[in-house]
N, C-alpha and C positions, 0 to 999 in steps of 0.2 A: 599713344603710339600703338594704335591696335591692327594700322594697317598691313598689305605684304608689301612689305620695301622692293620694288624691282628695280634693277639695275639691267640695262642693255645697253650696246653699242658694238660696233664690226670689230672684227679681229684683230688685234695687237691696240687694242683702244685701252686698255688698262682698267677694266671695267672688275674684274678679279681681285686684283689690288685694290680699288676704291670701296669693294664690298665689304673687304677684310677689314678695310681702316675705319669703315662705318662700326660693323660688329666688335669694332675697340675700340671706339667711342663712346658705346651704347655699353660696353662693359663697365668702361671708367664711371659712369653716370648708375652703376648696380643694378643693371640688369643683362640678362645674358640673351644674344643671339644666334642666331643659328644658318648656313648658306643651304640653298637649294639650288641645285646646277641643273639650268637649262641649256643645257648643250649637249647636242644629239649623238657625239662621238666621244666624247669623254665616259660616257656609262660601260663601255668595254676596258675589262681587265688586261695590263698586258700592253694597251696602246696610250702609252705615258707621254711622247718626248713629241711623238707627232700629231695628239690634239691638244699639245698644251698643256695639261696639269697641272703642273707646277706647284706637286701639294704640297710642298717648304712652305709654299707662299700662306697658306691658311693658318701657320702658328697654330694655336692653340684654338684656333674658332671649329667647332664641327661644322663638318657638310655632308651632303646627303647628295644621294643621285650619282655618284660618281664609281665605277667598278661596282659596278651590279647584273653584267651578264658577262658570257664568255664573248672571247672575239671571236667570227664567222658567224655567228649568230645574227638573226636581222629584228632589233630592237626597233619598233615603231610608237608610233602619236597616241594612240589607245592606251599602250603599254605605260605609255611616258606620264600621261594624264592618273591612271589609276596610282604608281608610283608617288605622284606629285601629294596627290591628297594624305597617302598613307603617312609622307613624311610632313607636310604641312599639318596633319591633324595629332600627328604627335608631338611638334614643335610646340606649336598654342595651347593644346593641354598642359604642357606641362608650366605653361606662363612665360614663353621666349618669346622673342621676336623673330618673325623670319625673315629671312630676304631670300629671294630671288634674283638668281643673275647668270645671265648667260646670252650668248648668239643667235641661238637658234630662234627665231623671231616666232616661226610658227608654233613649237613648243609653249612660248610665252605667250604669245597670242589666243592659245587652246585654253589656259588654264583660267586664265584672264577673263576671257569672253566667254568662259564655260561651253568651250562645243562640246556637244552630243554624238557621241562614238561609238560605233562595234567595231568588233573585232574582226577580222575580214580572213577567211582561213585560202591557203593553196587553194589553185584547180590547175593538176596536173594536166590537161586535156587542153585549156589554151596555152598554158607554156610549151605543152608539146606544137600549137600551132603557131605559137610566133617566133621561137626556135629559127635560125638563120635569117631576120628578118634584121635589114640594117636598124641605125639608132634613126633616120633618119625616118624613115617609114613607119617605124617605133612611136615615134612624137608626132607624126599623122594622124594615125589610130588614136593615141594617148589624147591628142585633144579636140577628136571627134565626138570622143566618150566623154570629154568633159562639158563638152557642149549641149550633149545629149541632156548631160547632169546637173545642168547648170551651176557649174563649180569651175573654181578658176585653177590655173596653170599655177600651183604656191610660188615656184621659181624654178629656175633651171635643175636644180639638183635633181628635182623629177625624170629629168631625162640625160643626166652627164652620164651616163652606161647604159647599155643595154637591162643589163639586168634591175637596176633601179625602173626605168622604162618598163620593163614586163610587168616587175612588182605594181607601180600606178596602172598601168591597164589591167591588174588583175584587180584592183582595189574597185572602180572605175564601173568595170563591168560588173562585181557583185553588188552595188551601190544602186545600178542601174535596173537589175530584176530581182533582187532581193530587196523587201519591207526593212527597212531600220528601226528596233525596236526603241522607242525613247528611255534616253539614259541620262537621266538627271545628273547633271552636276553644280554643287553649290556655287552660290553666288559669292565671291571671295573681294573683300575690301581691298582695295590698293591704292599704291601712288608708286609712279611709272616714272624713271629717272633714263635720263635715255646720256651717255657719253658721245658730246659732238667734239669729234676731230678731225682737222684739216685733210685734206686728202693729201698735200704733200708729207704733214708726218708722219700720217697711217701707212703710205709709200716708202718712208724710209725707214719706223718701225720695222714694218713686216720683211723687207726686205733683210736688218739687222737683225729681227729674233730665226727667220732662216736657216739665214749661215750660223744662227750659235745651236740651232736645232742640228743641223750636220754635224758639225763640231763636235756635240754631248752624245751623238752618237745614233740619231736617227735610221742610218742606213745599218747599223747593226740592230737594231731592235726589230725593221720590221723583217731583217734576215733569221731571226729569230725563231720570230712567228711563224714563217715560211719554213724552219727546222722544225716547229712543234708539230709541223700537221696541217697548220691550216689555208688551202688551197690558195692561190694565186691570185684569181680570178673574184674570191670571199673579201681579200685585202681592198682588191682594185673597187670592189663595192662599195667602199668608205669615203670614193674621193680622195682629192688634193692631195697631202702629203704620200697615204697609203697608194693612190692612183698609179702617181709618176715614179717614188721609191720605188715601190714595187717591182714595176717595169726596169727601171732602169737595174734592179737586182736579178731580174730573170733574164735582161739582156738584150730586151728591145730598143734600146734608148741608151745614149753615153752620159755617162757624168753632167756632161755643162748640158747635153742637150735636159738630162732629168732636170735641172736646177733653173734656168730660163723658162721650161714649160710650165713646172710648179711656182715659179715666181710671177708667171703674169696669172696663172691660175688664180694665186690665192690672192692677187691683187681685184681681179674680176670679182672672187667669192665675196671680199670684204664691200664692195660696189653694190651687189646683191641684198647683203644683207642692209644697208641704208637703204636702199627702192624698199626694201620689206617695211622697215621701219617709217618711214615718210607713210607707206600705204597704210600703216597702223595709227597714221593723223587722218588721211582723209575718211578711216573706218570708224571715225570716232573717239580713237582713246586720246587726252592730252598727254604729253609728252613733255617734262619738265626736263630740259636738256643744259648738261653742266660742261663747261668749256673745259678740255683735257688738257689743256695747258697749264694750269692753273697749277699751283700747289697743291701735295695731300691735303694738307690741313683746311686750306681755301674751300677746296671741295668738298672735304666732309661738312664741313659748316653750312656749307650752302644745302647740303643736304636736310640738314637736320631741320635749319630755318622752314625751308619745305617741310618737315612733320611736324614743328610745331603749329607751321599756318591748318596744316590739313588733319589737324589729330579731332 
């Protein structure tokens, strides 16, 4: 079992849960695992109820990658990558097994495929020129520059704000007349588990973990935030839940109209994330995909048959 176990699948696919019940399996059998979270909004302190968490759910298994920057801060792919190795190359030293598991396709896809990265700093001088400049004109620009680059549009989240918008065309253009110095990264063994769930359940999951997100108290938390200090417009950065809460906290938007919006939203996003994953078959990677209907146990097992074939 020397591979990195990844687990993926879209939003409310129970792929969190399936990670956990593997790293208890792999305990019963005497040896200890360890999660790495590949999800790009869970690494902010503070934003618990609205990307999910749900750290009850990990028992006693550690994870890694998760509350590791402050909120308002803009945590990216670079970052996430250098991270990834720090805690992966601590895990396997010490003789664990790790897994891997999360949404964010591209995150996974980076570590996986080992992209070669710099880190891309501000330039004040075109934020100050694309400043009042709609989204729509925004993602003109944005994938003129990527045409330029020959790099593709990753997904929408590129351009669901302005300011995400800015950020890619600032990336874009420093990629365009700056040299990229080669930044090796290790070639990492795996086996790539992918959570296939029906679209009607994933529709009525996500819809059902929602309203228990409101419930538990989502609109006070990111009210919260918006009491610590941290800007409006920094929340609405984050997307889907922070987007429309937000709004609907500061007054743009009513209650039902917040909850309809963010519900076809997050139903779009989880849409998203499947075209990412399909596109990560026809890039090459196999995808060993496990029916979510199934039993925990069903599933682990299928799991595991999968490391013994592949160990």
């Amino acid at each position: 079992m020397n591979k990195l176990i990844t687990i993926i699948g879209p939003t409310a696919s129970g792929k969190t849960s399936l990670a956990v019940a593997v790293a208890c399996r792999i305990l019963q059998q005497g040896r200890h695992a360890e999660i790495i979270s590949a999800d790009s909004r869970q690494v902010y302190r503070g934003m618990d109820i609205g990307t999910g968490k749900d750290l009850a759910e990990y028992g006693s298994i550690p994870y890694h990658l998760i509350d590791i920057c402050e909120p308002g801060t803009k945590y990216n792919l670079f970052e996430y990558q250098q991270d990834f190795l720090l805690a992966y190359n601590d895990i396997i030293n010490r003789g664990v097994v790790p897994i891997l598991c999360g949404g964010t396709g591209l995150y996974v896809e980076s570590v996986l495929k080992g992209y070669q990265l710099s880190p891309v700093p501000q330039n004040p001088e075109l934020r100050n020129s694309l400043e009042g400049k709609s989204l729509e004109e925004l993602t003109e620009i944005l994938k003129s520059l990527k045409e330029q680059n020959r790099s593709l549009m990753h997904n929408t989240t590129d351009v669901d704000s302005c300011q995400r918008a800015i950020r890619a065309i600032e990336i874009e253009e420093y990629n365009l007349h700056t040299p990229t110095p080669v930044r090796p990264f290790p070639e990492i063994p795996y086996i790539l588990i992918g959570v296939d769930i029906s679209r009607e359940l994933r529709r009525e999951k996500i819809t059902k973990r929602l309203r228990q997100r409101l419930d538990n108290g989502m609109v006070e938390e990111i009210r919260g935030l918006l009491e610590d200090g941290i800007p409006a417009e920094d929340l609405i950065y984050y997307g889907l839940e922070y987007k429309f809460v937000t709004e609907y906290v500061i007054g743009k938007c009513s209650y039902e109209e917040m909850f309809r919006q963010l519900e076809i939203a997050i139903h779009q996003f989880a849409k998203r994330q499947m075209t990412w994953f399909r596109g990560m078959e026809r890039r090459g990677f196999t995808i060993h995909w496990i029916d979510a209907s199934k039993q925990m146990e069903e599933k682990v097992g299928d799991i595991l048959q999968l490391l013994d074939l592949n160990s």
